[in-house]
C-alpha positions in Angstrom: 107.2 -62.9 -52.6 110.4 -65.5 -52.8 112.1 -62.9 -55.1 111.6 -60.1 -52.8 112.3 -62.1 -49.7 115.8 -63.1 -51.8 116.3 -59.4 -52.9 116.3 -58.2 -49.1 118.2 -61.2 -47.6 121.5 -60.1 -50.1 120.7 -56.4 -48.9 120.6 -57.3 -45.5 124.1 -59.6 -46.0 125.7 -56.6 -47.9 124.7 -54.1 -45.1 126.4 -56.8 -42.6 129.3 -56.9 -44.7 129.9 -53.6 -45.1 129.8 -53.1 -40.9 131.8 -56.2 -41.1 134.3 -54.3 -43.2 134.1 -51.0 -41.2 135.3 -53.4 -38.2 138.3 -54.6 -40.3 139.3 -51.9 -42.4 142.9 -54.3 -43.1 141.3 -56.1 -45.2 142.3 -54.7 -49.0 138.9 -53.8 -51.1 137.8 -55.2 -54.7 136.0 -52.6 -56.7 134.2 -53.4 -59.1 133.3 -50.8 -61.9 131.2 -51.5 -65.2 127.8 -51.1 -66.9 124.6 -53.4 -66.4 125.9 -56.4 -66.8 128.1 -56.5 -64.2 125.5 -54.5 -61.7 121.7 -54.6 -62.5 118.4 -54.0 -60.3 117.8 -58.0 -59.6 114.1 -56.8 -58.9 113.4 -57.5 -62.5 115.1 -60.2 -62.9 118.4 -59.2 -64.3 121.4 -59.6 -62.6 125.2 -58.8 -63.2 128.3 -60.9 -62.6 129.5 -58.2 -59.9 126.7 -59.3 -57.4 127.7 -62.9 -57.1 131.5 -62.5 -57.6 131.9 -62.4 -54.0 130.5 -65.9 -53.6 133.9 -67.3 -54.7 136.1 -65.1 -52.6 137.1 -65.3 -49.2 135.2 -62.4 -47.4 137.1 -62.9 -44.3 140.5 -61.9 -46.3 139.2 -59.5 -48.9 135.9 -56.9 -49.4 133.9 -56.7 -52.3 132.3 -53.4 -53.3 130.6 -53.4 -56.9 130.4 -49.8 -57.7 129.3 -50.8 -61.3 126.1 -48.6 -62.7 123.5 -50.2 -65.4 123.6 -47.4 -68.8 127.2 -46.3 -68.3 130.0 -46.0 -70.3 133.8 -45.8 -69.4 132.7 -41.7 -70.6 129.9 -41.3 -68.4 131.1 -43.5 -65.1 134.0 -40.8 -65.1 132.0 -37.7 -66.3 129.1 -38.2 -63.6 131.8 -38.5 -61.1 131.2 -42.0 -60.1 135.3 -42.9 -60.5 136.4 -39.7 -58.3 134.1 -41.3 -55.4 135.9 -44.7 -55.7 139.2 -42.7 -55.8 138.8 -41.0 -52.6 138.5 -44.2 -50.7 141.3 -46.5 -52.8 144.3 -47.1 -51.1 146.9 -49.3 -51.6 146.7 -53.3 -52.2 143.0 -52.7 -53.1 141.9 -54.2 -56.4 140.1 -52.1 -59.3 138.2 -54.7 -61.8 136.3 -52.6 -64.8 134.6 -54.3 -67.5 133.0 -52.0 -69.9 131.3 -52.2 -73.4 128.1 -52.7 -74.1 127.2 -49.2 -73.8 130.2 -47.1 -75.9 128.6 -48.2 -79.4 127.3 -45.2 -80.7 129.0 -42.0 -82.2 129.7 -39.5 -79.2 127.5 -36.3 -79.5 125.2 -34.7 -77.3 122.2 -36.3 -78.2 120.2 -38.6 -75.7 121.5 -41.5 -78.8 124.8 -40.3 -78.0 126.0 -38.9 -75.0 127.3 -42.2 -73.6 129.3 -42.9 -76.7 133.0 -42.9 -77.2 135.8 -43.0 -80.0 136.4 -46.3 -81.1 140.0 -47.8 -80.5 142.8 -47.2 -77.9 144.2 -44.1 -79.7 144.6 -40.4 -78.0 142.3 -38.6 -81.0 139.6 -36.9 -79.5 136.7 -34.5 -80.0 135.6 -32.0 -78.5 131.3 -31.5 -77.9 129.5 -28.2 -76.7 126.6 -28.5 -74.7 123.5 -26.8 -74.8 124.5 -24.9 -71.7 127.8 -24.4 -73.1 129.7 -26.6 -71.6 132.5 -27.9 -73.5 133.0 -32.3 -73.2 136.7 -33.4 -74.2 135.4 -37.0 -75.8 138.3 -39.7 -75.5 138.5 -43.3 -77.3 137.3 -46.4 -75.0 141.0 -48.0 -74.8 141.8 -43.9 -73.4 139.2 -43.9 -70.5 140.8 -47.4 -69.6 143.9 -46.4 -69.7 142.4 -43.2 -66.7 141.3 -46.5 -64.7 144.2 -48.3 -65.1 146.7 -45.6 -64.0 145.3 -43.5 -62.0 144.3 -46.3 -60.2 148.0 -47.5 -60.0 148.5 -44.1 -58.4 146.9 -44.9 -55.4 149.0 -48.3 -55.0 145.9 -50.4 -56.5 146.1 -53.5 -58.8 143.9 -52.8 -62.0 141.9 -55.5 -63.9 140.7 -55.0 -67.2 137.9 -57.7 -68.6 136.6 -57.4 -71.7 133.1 -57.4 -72.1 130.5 -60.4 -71.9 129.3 -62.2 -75.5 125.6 -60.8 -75.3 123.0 -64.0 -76.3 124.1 -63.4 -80.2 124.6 -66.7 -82.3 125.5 -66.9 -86.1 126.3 -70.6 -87.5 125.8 -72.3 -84.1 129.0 -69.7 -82.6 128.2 -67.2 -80.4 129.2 -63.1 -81.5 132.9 -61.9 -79.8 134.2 -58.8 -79.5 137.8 -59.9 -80.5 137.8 -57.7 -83.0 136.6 -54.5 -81.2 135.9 -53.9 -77.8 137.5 -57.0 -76.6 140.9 -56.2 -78.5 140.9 -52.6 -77.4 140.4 -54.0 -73.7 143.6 -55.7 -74.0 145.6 -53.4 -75.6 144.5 -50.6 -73.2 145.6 -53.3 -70.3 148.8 -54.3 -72.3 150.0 -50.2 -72.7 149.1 -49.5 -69.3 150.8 -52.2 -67.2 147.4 -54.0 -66.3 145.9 -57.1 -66.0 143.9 -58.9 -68.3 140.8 -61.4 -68.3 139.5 -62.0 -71.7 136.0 -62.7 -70.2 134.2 -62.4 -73.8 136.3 -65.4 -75.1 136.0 -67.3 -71.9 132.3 -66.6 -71.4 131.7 -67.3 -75.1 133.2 -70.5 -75.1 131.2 -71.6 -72.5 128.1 -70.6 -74.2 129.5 -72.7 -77.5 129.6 -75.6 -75.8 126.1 -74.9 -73.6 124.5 -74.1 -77.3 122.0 -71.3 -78.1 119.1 -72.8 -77.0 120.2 -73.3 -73.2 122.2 -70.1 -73.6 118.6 -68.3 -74.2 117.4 -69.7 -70.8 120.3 -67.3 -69.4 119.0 -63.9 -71.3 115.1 -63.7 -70.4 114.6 -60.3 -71.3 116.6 -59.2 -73.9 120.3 -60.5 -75.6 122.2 -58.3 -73.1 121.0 -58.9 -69.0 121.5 -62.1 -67.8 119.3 -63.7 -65.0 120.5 -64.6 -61.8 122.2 -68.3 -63.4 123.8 -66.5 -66.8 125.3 -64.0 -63.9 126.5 -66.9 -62.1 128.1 -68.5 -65.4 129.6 -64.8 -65.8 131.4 -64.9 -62.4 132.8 -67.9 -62.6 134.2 -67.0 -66.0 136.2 -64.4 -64.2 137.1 -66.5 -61.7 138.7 -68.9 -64.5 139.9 -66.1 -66.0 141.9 -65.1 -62.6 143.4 -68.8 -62.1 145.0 -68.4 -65.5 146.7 -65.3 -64.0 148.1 -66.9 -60.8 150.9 -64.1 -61.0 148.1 -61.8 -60.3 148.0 -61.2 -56.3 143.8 -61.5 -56.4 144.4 -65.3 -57.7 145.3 -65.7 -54.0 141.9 -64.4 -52.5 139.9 -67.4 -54.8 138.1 -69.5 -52.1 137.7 -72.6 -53.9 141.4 -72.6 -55.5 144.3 -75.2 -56.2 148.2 -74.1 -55.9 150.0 -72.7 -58.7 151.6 -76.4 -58.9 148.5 -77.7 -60.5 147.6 -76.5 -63.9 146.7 -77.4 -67.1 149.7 -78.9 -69.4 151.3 -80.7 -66.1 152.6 -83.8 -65.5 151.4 -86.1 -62.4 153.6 -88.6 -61.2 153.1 -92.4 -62.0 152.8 -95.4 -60.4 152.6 -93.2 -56.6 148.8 -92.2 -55.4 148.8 -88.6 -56.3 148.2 -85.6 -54.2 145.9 -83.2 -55.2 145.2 -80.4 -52.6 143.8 -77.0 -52.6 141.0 -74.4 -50.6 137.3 -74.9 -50.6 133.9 -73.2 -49.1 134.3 -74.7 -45.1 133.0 -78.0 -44.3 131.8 -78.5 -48.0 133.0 -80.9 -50.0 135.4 -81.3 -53.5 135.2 -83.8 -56.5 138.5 -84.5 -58.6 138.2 -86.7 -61.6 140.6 -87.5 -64.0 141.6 -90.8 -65.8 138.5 -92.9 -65.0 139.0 -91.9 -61.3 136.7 -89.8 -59.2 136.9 -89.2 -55.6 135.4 -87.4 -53.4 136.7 -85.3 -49.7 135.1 -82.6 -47.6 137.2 -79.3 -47.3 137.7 -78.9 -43.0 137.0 -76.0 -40.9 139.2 -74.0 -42.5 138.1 -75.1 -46.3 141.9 -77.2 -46.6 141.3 -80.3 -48.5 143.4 -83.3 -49.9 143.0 -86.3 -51.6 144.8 -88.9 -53.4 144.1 -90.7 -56.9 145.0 -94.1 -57.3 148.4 -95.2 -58.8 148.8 -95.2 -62.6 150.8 -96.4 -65.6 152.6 -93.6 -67.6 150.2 -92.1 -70.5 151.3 -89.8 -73.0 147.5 -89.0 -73.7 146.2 -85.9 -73.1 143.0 -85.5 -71.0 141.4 -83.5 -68.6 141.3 -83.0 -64.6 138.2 -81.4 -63.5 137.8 -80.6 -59.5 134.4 -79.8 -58.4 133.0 -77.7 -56.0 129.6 -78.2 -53.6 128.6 -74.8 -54.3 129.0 -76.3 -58.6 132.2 -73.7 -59.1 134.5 -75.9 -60.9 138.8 -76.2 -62.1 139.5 -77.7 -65.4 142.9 -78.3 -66.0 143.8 -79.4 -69.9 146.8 -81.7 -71.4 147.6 -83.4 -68.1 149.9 -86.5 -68.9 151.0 -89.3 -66.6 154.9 -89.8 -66.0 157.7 -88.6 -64.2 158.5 -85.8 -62.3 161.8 -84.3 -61.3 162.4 -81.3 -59.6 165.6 -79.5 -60.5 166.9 -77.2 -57.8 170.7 -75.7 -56.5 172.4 -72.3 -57.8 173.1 -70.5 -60.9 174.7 -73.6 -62.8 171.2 -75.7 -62.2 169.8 -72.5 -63.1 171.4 -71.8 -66.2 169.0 -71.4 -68.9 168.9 -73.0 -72.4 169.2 -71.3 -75.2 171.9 -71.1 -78.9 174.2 -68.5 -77.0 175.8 -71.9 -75.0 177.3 -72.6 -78.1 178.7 -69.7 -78.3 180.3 -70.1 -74.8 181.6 -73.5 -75.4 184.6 -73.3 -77.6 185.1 -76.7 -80.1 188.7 -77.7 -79.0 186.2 -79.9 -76.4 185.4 -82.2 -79.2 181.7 -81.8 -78.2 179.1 -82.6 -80.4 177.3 -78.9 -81.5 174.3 -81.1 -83.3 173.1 -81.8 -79.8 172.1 -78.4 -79.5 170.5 -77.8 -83.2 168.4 -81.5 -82.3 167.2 -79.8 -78.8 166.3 -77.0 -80.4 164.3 -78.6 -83.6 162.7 -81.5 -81.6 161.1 -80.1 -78.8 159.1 -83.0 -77.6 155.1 -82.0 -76.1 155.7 -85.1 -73.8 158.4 -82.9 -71.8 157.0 -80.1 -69.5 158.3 -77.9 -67.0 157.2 -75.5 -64.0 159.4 -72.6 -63.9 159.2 -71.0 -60.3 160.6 -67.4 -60.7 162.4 -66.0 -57.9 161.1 -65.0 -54.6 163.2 -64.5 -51.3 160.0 -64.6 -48.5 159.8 -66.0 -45.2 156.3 -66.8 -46.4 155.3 -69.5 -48.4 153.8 -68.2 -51.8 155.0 -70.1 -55.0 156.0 -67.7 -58.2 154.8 -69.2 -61.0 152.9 -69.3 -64.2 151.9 -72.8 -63.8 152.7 -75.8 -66.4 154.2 -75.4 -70.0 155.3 -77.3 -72.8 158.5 -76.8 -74.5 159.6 -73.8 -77.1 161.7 -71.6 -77.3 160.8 -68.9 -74.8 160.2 -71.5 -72.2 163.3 -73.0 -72.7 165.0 -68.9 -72.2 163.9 -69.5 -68.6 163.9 -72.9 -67.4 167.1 -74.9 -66.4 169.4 -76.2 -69.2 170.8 -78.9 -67.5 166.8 -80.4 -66.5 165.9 -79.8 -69.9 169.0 -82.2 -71.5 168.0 -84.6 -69.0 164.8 -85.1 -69.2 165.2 -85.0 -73.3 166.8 -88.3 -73.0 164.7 -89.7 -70.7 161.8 -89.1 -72.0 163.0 -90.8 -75.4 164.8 -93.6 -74.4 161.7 -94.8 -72.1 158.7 -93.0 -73.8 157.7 -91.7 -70.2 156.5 -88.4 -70.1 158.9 -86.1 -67.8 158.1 -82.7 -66.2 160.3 -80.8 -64.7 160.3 -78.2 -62.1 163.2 -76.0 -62.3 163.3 -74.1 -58.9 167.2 -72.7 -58.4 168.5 -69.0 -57.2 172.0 -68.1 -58.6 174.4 -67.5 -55.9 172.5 -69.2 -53.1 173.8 -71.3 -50.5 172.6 -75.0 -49.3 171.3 -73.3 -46.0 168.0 -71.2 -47.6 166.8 -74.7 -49.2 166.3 -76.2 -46.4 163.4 -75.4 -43.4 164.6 -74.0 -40.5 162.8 -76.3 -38.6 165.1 -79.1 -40.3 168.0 -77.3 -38.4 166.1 -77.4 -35.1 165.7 -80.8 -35.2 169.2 -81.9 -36.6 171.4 -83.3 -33.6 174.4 -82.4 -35.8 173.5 -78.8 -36.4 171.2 -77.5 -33.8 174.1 -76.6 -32.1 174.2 -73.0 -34.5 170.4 -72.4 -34.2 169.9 -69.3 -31.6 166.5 -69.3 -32.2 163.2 -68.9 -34.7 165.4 -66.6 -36.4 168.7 -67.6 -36.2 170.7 -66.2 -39.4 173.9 -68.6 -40.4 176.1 -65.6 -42.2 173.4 -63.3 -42.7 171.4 -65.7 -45.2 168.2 -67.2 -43.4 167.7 -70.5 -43.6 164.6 -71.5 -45.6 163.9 -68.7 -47.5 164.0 -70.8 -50.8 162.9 -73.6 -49.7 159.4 -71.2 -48.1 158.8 -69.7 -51.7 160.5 -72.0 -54.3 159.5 -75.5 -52.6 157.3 -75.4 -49.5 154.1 -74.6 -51.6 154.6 -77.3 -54.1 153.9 -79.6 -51.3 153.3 -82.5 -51.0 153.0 -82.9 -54.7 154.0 -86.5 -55.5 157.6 -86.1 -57.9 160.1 -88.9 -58.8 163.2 -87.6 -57.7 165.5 -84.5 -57.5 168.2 -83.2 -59.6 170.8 -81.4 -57.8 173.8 -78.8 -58.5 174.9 -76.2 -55.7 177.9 -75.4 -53.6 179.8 -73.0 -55.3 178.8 -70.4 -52.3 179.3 -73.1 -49.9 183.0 -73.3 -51.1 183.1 -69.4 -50.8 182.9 -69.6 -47.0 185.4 -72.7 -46.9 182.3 -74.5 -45.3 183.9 -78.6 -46.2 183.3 -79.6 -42.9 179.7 -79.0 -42.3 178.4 -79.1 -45.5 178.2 -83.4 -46.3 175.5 -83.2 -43.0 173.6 -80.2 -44.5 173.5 -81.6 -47.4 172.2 -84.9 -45.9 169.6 -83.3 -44.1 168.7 -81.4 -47.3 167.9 -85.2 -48.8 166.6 -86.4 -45.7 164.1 -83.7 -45.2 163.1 -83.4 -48.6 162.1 -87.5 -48.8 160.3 -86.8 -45.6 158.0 -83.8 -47.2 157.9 -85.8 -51.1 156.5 -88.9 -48.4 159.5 -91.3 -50.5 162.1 -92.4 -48.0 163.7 -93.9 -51.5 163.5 -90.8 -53.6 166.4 -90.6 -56.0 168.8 -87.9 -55.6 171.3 -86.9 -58.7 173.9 -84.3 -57.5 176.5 -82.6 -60.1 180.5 -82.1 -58.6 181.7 -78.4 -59.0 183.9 -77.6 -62.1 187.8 -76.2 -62.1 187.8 -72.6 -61.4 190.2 -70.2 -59.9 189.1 -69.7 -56.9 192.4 -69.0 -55.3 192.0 -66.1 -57.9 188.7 -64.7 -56.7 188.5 -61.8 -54.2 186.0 -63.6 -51.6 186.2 -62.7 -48.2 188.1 -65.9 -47.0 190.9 -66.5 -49.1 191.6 -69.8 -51.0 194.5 -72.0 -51.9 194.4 -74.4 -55.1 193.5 -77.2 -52.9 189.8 -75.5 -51.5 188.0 -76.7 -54.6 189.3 -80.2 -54.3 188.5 -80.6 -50.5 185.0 -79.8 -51.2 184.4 -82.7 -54.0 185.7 -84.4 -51.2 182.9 -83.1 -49.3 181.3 -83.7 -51.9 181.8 -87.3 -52.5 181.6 -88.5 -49.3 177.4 -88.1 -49.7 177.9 -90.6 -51.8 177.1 -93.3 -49.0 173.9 -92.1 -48.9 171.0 -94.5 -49.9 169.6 -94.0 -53.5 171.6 -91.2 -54.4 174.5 -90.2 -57.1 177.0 -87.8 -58.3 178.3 -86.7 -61.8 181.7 -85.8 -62.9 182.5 -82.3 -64.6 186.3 -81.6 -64.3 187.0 -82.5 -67.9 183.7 -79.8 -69.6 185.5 -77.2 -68.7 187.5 -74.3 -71.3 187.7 -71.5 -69.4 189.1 -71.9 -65.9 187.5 -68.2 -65.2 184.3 -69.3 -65.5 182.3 -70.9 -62.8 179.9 -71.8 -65.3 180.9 -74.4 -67.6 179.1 -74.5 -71.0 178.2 -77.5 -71.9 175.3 -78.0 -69.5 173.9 -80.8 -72.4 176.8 -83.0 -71.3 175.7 -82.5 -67.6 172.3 -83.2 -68.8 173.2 -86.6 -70.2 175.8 -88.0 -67.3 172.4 -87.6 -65.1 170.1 -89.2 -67.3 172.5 -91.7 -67.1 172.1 -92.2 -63.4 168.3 -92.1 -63.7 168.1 -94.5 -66.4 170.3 -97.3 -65.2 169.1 -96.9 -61.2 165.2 -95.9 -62.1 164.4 -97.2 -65.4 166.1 -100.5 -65.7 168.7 -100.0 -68.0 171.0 -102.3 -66.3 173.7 -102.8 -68.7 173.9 -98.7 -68.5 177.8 -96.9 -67.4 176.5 -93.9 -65.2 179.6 -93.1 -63.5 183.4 -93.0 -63.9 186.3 -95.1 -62.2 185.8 -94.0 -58.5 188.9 -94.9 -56.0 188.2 -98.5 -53.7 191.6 -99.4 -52.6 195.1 -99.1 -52.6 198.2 -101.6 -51.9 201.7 -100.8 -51.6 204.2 -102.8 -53.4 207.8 -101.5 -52.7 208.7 -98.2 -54.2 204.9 -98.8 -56.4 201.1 -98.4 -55.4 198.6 -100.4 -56.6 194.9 -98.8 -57.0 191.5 -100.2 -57.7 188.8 -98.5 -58.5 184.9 -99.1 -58.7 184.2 -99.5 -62.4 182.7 -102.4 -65.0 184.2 -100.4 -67.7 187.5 -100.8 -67.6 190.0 -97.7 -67.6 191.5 -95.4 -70.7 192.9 -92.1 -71.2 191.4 -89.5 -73.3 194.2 -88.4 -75.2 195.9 -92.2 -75.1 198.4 -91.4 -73.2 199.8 -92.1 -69.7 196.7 -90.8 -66.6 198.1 -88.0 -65.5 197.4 -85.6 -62.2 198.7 -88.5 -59.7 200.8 -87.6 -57.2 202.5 -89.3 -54.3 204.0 -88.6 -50.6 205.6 -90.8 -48.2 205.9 -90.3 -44.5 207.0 -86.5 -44.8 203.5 -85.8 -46.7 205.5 -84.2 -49.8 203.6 -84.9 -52.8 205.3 -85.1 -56.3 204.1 -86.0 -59.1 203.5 -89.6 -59.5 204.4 -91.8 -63.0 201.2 -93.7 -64.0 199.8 -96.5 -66.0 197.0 -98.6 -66.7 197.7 -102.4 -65.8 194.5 -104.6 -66.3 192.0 -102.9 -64.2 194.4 -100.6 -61.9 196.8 -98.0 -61.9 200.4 -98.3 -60.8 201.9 -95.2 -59.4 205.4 -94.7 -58.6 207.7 -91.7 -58.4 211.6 -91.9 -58.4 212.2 -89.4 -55.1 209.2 -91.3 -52.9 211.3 -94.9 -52.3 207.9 -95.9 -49.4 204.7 -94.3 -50.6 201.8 -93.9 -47.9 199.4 -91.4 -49.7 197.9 -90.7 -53.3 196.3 -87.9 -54.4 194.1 -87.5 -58.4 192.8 -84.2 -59.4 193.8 -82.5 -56.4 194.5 -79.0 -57.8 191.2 -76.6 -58.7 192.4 -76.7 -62.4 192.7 -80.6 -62.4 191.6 -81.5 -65.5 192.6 -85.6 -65.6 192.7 -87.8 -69.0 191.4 -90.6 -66.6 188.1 -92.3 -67.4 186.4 -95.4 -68.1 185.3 -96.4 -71.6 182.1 -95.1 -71.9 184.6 -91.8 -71.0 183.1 -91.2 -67.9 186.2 -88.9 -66.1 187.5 -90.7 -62.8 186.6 -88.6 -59.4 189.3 -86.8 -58.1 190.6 -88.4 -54.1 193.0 -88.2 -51.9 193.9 -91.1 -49.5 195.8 -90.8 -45.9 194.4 -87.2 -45.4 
């Protein structure tokens, strides 16, 4: 009597959701389409994962419709029609998820043993069958009839799913059967040649069954080793659930109910020493387990199933373990290799963005004196305790992070994540023997305005002045859009600090003036969101380039470059932050994109590891100007440094010039005395002003003696 009164309660609940759905046809539709596991009777106990996948989906945001049909093949669902039904109502931004299998086995005739059956494989042989009414059946292979799904399914603007088929209750030597070889390879190719994607749901399932063991696996199968009861369906469901979180590139990852961001994943790094964020969705009202480290603790999702907590502070661990979240409703996230330690987040345009791989050495030409080995060592000693979060590009008003989630380093991670954050963290992580992840989230060609919110311009007495309203444009680039799909859904993840390189575009528009108080409310706003008011922020000066050679639409001079590092520099009275140097790492002046990105790498692992990792005794930056005193016809500079002042080629620093009251520079004789410079130049008999570097191909011998090159300045401007 229960069963039955259970049977008609889920009828009654689907017929309400289907006149739910009939209300709110906007909602996009799952199909689901597949043999008897997926869809059986329930009245005899057997139930398919299909029934119960809609338990972890949001219903108000997505329908479910489980066409699938106990006995049928991917031959029969199509030949009795059953595909052209689901075809008339597809439409795009529906989903099509097939799992098919179990019922292809058997050589394809027209027999009652038979006429299910299908060619083996995902070739295009086929054979053709005569009926006994004359009929002629066209018989394809089972990776052929997927591929019908998958495209013409992609013809109607739907996203196909292939799964491959459950493990059925089959053990040998304590391991359950898979269908790697067969059916669940054919799945994947089929998916793989037709543009699909893929949930290997046999080796999911059949782990889970490994580690359950075949005696409580056999509670699951009470009929037979095929049909699962209500609780194997419910393992089953959850298995492609799983299988849909690995694939958070796949737009139904976004319709999971009980779900975590894409910044949480197995192989990540969470921050030490901070309590650590962990947020995500959840059935309303109920509440959400994390444990991880000897931790567990416990919050209840709101109204609108948000939830958040925090795990206590801990010491850096280069162990790997596992962070399971639970559900109420026992639907659980296991995320694998999670370390403790440091987490940077490397943002800016194309030079931040600038991937690793051997083709920089073939950019950077020797006469640098660079050392080459650096480059062989990164590529042969690719430490697990380094991770990264590559967030592909997305321009959206909307926040939606693209990402594959966490990774560890090789070489076709390092073809796509920034250069410069891998160098740094590299030498972080093995002078300290701190883990470091980084997140690399940069857009070539982008200016400082998208990275920040536009909510940050609203509420920026220096700037507010150019907001017009919710959306204001400043030169036809929005403000925010980065910062709504590259950053805002990684928050409020708990990081260390930021690495910074961007302006090149900002120069383009000759925007000096404005761009030291964007760029403070950039670091403001993003210490506000991280929760860190002392957040470190590394920023990297732009290279010589010919810019007065470029054909922008505002016109430069040789002196536009070096007004911006003065832009540039003057953030430097910001709290907790610093700057790096690149005017000597450059060889071709023509190129905006200087090479040697592990050189970049290293001045900012400097800055980090004497400011954040006690390295005291550390040089993180060259000679930057203090002072100046006249002395007659001579000027007298100091400069901030502890290590002293050299030339790189031993001779006299060069790039000085002088002007006296007229404001005519010439070029200025210079030499190291002690711990200054003295300038003087034979036509300037009263010097008022000095200018270093101040061309866009300044290049200066000037640095300290860890050669550190001396930022460029002008005085009296």
């Amino acid at each position: 009597m229960k069963k039955q009164q259970k049977i008609l309660a889920i009828i009654s609940f689907s017929f309400l959701l289907m006149a739910f759905t009939a209300l709110k046809d906007d909602r996009p539709t799952l199909y689901i389409i597949g043999d008897s596991t997926v869809r059986n009777s329930m009245s005899n106990g057997q139930w398919g994962w299909g029934t119960l996948i809609s338990e972890f989906l949001d219903s108000s945001k997505i329908a479910v419709s489980n066409q699938a049909m106990a006995g049928r093949s991917t031959r029969t669902f199509i030949k009795e029609k059953r595909w052209d039904k689901i075809l008339a109502t597809l439409k795009k931004g529906d989903y099509v998820i097939m799992q098919f299998g179990h019922n292809e086995g058997s050589k394809p005739d027209t027999s009652k043993a038979g006429y299910r059956g299908v060619l083996k494989g995902v070739t295009e042989d086929s054979v053709s069958l005569t009926w006994p009414d004359g009929s002629i059946e066209v018989v394809h292979s089972y990776g052929w009839y997927l591929k019908k799904f998958i495209k013409e399914a992609k013809a109607k603007g739907a996203i196909p799913i292939v799964c491959s088929m459950i493990p059925r209750n089959e053990f040998r030597e304590g391991k359950v059967m898979r269908s790697d070889k067969d059916y669940g390879k054919w799945a994947k190719e089929a998916a793989e040649q037709a543009g699909a994607y893929f949930i290997d749901l046999n080796s999911i399932t059949a782990d889970k069954y490994d580690a359950l063991g075949d005696v409580a696996v056999k509670q699951f199968f009470p009929g037979d080793h095929t049909h699962t009861n209500e609780a194997g369906a419910r393992v089953n469901a959850q298995s492609v659930i799983s299988g849909l979180r690995a694939q958070p590139n796949c737009p139904l990852y976004n319709f999971i109910q009980f779900n975590i961001p894409v910044a949480f994943s197995s192989n990540m790094i969470l921050q030490r020493e901070k309590p650590v964020v962990i947020w995500g969705s959840a059935p309303a009202a109920k509440s959400v387990t994390v444990s991880f480290a000897n931790q567990r603790k416990t919050v209840q999702a709101d109204n609108t199933g948000a939830w958040k907590l925090f795990l206590d502070p801990m010491k850096a661990s280069t162990t790997n373990r596992n962070l399971t979240i639970y559900a109420e409703n026992k639907d659980s996230i296991v995320l694998k290799n999670i370390l403790v330690g440091d987490v940077w987040l490397c943002s800016g345009q194309s030079n931040m963005e600038y991937t690793y791989d051997r083709k920089i050495k073939r950019y950077a030409l020797p006469k640098r004196g660079e050392d080459f080995q650096e480059l062989e060592k990164a590529n042969n000693n690719k430490s697990k305790n380094i991770r990264y979060l590559y967030v592909e590009r997305l321009n959206t008003r909307q926040p939606y992070l693209p990402s594959v989630g966490w990774v560890d380093a090789s070489d076709t991670v390092l073809k796509y994540v920034s250069a410069i954050g891998y160098f740094f963290a590299k030498e972080v992580e093995a002078s300290t023997s701190v883990p470091i992840g980084i997140i690399s989230s940069s857009w070539g060609g982008t200016r400082i305005e998208p990275w920040i919110p536009d909510w940050a311009y609203q509420n920026s007495p220096t700037l507010k002045d150019s907001v017009t309203g919710p959306n204001f444009k400043v030169d036809g680039v929005h403000p925010g859009q980065m910062f709504n799909s590259m950053i805002k859904p990684m928050l409020p993840s708990t990081i260390k600090g930021m690495l910074w390189y961007q302006g090149e575009s900002d120069l383009n528009i000759h925007d000096h003036a404005t761009y030291p108080a964007k760029f403070e409310l950039l670091v403001n706003t993003y210490r506000d969101l991280y929760v860190d008011q002392k957040m470190p922020v590394y920023y990297v000066q732009l290279a010589p380039h010919l810019y007065s050679k470029r054909k922008d639409p505002l016109p430069h001079d040789v002196y536009k470059l070096p007004e911006f590092w003065e832009a540039q520099s003057a953030s430097l009275n910001l709290p907790k932050v610093g700057m790096v140097v690149t005017t000597d790492l450059v060889d071709n002046l023509g190129d905006i994109h200087p090479p040697y990105k592990w050189v970049v790498g290293h001045r900012l692992a400097l800055q980090a590891l004497a400011k954040d990792y006690g390295f005291k005794k550390t040089v993180f930056s060259g000679p930057a100007y203090q002072s100046m005193r006249i002395k007659e016809d001579k000027i007298l500079l100091s400069f901030k440094s502890d290590a002293g002042l050299k030339t790189t080629d031993g001779k006299a620093p060069n790039w000085f010039s002088l002007a006296g009251a007229d404001g005519v520079f010439v070029e200025a004789n210079a030499s190291i005395e002690g711990k200054k410079i003295v300038l003087q130049a034979a036509t300037v008999k009263q010097p008022t002003q000095v200018r270093f570097g101040w061309h866009e191909t300044a290049q200066p011998n000037l640095v300290n003696e860890a050669g550190l090159p001396a930022l460029p300045f002008r005085t009296g401007n």
